[in-house]
N, C-alpha and C positions, 0 to 999 in steps of 0.2 A: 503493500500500500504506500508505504513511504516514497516508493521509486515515480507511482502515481502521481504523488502529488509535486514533486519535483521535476515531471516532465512534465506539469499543466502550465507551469512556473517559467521555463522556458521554452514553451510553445508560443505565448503571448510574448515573449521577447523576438524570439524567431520571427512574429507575426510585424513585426512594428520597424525589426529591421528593412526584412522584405519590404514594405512599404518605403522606407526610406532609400531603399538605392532602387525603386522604382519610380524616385518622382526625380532622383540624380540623371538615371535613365533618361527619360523622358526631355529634361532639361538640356542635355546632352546631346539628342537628337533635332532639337528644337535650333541650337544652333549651327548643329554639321547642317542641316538643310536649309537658313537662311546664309549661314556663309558661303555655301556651294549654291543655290537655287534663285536666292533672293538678291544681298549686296554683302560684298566684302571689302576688307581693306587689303592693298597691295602696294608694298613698295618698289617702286622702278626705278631706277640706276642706268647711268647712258648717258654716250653725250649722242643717241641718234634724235633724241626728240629737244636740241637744244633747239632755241630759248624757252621753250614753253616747260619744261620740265628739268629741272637743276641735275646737272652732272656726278652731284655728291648722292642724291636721290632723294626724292619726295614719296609722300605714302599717301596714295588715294583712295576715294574710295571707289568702286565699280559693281555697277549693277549688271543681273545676269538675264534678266528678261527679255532688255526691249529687244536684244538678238533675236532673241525664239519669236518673235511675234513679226520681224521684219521691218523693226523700226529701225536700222541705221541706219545712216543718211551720210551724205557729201559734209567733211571737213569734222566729224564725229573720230576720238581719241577712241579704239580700241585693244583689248588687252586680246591677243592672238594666240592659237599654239605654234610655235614657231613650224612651217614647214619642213628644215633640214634639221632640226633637232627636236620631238616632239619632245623630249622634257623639259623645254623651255619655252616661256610665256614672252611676249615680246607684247611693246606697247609703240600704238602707230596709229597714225592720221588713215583715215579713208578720205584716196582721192577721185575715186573711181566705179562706181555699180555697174550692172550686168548692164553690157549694148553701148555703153559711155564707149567713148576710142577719146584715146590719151596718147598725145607725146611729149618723149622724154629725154634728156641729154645719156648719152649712150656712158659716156662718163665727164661730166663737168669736170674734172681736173685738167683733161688732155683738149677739149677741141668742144666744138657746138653742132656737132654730128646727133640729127636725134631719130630716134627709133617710135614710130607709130603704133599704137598696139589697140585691140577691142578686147574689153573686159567678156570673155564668155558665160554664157549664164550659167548663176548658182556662184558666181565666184564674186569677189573685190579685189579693187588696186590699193595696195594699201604703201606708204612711203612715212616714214621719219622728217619730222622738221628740217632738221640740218642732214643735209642733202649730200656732202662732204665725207661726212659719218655713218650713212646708216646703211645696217644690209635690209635692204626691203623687195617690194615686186619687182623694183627693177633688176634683181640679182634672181628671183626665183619664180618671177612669171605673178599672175592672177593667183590669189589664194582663194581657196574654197570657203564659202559660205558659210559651214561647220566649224571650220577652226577656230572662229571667233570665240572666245570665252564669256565676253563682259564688256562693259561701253563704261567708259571713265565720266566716273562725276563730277567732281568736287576733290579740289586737295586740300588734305587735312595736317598735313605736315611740309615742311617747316609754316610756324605760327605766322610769322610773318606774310607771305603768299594764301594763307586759305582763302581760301575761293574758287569760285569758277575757272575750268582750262579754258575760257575760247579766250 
């Protein structure tokens, strides 16, 4: 009987745990799926997106929606999978939607030779501020539509710049 009543004893402890790493649980998923689904913070580093974005790196924030719905637009900052290396995020100007034809200096360091191109559908031209610095579509073509991750909002780091990228 005794064992009885010392296993009533921690049942209701058992019972009050479980509730508590189910509500940690719960909490926990709440923000893997707004930081993945909804908006996250990201810090970008680079000098491809100078002046709009500090070479030492700023920390924005980026939403993940207006992608999925077909909201980006011309002159819109987004965070990319990088095409030649998917473990890396890359953050770049769209300058280019599907049917747009764009041209471009083949390599502004050497001469004003430029190259014509038509965005094929499903895809975007996406290119880095500083033109000088950046590896973008002009080194690997139209990126696909998918790759996008996120559309930059708002930076929120360094204190002094917060505010709006345009």
């Amino acid at each position: 009987m005794r064992w009885l009543r010392y296993l009533n004893q921690w049942r209701g402890t058992a019972k009050e745990a479980l509730e508590q790493v189910s509500i940690v649980a719960k909490f926990l998923c709440l923000i893997h799926v707004t930081d993945r689904y909804i908006i996250s913070s990201t810090h970008v580093q680079g000098p491809s997106m100078l002046p709009t974005l500090n070479l030492t790196g700023d920390v924005i924030l980026a939403e993940h929606l207006s992608h999925r719905f077909g909201k980006i637009g011309l002159g819109d900052i987004v965070l990319v999978r990088s095409p030649t290396d998917p473990t890396r995020m890359v953050t770049k100007r769209v300058l280019g939607l599907e049917g747009h034809r764009l041209s471009f200096s083949a390599d502004p360091l050497v001469g004003d030779s430029s190259i014509s191109v038509v965005v094929p559908k499903g895809h975007v031209w996406i290119q880095g501020d500083n033109l000088y610095a950046s590896t973008d579509s002009r080194n690997f073509g139209p990126v696909p539509y998918n790759l996008i991750e996120g559309k930059a909002l708002l930076r929120v780091w360094p204190p002094r710049f917060f505010g709006s990228l345009r």
